[in-house]
N, C-alpha and C positions, 0 to 999 in steps of 0.2 A: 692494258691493265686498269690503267683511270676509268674506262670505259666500262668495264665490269662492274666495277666497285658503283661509280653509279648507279647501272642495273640493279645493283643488289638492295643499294639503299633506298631506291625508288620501289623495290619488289618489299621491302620491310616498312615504307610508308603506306602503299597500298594494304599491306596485310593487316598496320592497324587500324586503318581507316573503316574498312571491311569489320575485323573484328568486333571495333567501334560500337559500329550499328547494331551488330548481331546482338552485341553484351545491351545494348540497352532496351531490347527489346526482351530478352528472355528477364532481366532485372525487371520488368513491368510483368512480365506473366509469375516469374516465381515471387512479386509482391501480393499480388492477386490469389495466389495459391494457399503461400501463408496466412491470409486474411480469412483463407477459411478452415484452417487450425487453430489459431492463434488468437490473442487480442491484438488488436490496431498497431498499438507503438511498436510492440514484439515482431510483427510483421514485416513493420516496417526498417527498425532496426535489422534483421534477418536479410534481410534482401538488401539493405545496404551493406551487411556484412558479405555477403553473396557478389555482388556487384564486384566491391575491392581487390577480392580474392583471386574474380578472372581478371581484372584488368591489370593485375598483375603477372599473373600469367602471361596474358596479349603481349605483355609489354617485354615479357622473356623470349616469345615466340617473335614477334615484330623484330628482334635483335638480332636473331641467331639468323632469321631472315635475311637481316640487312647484312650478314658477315662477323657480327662481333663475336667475339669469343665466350659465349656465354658462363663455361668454364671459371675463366677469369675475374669476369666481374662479380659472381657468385661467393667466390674467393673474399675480394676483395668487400662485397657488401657484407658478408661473414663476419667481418673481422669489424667493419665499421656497426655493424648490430649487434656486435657483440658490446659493444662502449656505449652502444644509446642503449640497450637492456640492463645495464647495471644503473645505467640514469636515473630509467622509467620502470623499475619494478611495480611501483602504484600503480603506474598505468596499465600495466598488464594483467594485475592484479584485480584489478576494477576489472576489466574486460575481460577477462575469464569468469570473475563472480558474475556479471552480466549475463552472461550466453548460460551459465547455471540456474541463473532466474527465469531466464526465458523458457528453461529445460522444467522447473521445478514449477513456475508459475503460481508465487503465492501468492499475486494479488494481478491486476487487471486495472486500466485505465480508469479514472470514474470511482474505484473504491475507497470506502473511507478504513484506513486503519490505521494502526499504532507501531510504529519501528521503535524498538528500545526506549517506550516513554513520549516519544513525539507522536500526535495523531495528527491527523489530516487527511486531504484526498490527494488520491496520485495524478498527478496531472501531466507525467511524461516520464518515459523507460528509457533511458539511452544507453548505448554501450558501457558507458563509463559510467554513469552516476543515475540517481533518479529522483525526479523533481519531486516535491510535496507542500500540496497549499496547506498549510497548517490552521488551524480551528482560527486564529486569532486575522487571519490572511496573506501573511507573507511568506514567499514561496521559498522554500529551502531545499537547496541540493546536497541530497546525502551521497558518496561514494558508494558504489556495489559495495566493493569489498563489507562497507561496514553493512550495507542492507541485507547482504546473501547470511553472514556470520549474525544476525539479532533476531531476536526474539518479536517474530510480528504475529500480531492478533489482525484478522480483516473481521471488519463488523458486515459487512456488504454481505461474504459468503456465510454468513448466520441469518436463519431465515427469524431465528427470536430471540429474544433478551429479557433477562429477567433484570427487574431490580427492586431493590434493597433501601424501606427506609424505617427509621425510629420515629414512634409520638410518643412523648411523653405527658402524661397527667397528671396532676396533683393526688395527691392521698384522699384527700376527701369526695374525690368525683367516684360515679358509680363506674366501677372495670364494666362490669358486665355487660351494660348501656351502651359502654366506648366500644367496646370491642363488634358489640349487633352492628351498630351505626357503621363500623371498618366495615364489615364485611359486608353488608348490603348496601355499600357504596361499590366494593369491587366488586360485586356478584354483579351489579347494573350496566357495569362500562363494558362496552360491547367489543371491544380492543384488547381485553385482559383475557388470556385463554384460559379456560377450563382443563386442560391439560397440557403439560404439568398443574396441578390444581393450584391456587395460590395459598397463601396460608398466614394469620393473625396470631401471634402468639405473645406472651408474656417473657421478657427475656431479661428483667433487673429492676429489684430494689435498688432503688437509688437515695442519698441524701435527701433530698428533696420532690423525690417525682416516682412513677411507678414507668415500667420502660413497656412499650408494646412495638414489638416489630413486623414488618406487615412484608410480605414476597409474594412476588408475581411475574407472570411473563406476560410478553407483549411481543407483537412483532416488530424484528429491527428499525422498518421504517416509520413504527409509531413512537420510540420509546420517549422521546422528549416531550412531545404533545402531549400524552398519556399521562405520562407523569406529572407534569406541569398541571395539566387538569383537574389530578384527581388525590394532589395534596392541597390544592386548591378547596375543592370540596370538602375532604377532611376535615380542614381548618373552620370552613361555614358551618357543618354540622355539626360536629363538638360544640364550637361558641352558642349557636342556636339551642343546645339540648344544656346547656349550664354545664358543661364537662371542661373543666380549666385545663389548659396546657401552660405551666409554669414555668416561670423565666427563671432562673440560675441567682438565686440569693444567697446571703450568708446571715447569720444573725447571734449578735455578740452580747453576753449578757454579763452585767458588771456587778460583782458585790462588793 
């Protein structure tokens, strides 16, 4: 009887030693697979999810191999997962919003976007959570759960961006003047697309100033250069052509 039972348990170590090898070699080809549906991390995570899944298996099979009662411990693991599931609801929770992301894929390794207000790049996917270098540089791991449920913008899968700014001039400078000078500053920059067209407009009497606001597109990976550039510019030509842009005064007069 000893003597079997040995057999048995040597025939369930051999099966996962076997199994073993088998799982780690197919975990290398279905990483490989997913790499080329997928992004990187996603793949990666994926086939580590992959992995877990049989060597849990193996390890039900390795058992029932060696004699145990598979039945039973089933059972009994049942009842003890059922107390670590009420523990770890978050964590389950995170790991189903994860594998949602994976499924949904609203952003990719390397992108810069925005989760509810925080921007950054992603710099890793994990089942649970997902890192983000934020503009400033320190890295912040948000839970799926809250990344799959928010509101993200990815600037990355935008191939343009427009933006938006006010100059304001004084009353006595010539509109007409300011506004040629706007526009044949943006007609020149060879980064500001002609379609969407841009557009200079008059948009507020103010106290103290006349408002002109000026929109345009660019491609995503110009916007900051661009822009930095060519209020840049703004700023030389106006002061060079006597066109005032006025600072924010008050003026009190006493009788």
């Amino acid at each position: 009887m000893g003597y079997m039972i040995g057999i048995e348990i040597l025939y369930g170590i051999i099966t996962f030693i076997i199994g073993f090898i088998v799982i780690k070699r197919i975990n290398k080809f279905t990483e490989k697979s997913f790499k080329k549906k997928m992004p990187t991390g996603m793949a990666k995570n994926s086939a580590r999810l992959t992995y877990y899944i049989l060597m849990f298996l193996l390890a039900m099979a390795s058992l029932q191999v060696a004699g145990f009662k598979i039945e039973s411990l089933l059972v009994a693991g049942g009842v003890i997962g059922m107390a670590i599931g009420f523990a770890s609801q978050k964590t389950v929770s995170n790991l189903i919003s994860g594998l949602f992301l994976y499924v949904d894929r609203p952003f990719d390794l390397g992108d810069s976007v925005d989760i509810n207000g925080v921007g950054g790049v992603v710099e890793d996917i994990q089942p649970l959570s997902t890192k983000l270098r934020t503009w400033n540089g320190p890295i912040m791991r948000i839970p799926n759960e809250k990344v799959f449920g928010a509101n993200i913008t990815n600037y990355k899968q935008i191939a343009a961006r427009r933006f938006v700014h006010k100059i304001r001039i004084s009353y006595d400078s010539d509109i007409d003047k300011a506004m040629t000078i706007i526009k044949k500053i943006i007609d020149d920059e060879i980064f500001i697309l002609k379609n969407p067209s841009p557009s200079v407009i008059v948009t507020g009497l103010l106290d103290s100033a006349i408002e002109i606001q000026i929109k345009a597109w660019t491609p995503s990976s110009k916007l900051y250069s661009v822009k930095t550039k060519i209020l840049k510019t703004f700023y030389l030509a106006l002061k060079k052509n006597k066109i005032k842009i006025p600072y924010n005064q008050l003026r009190v007069h006493l009788k």
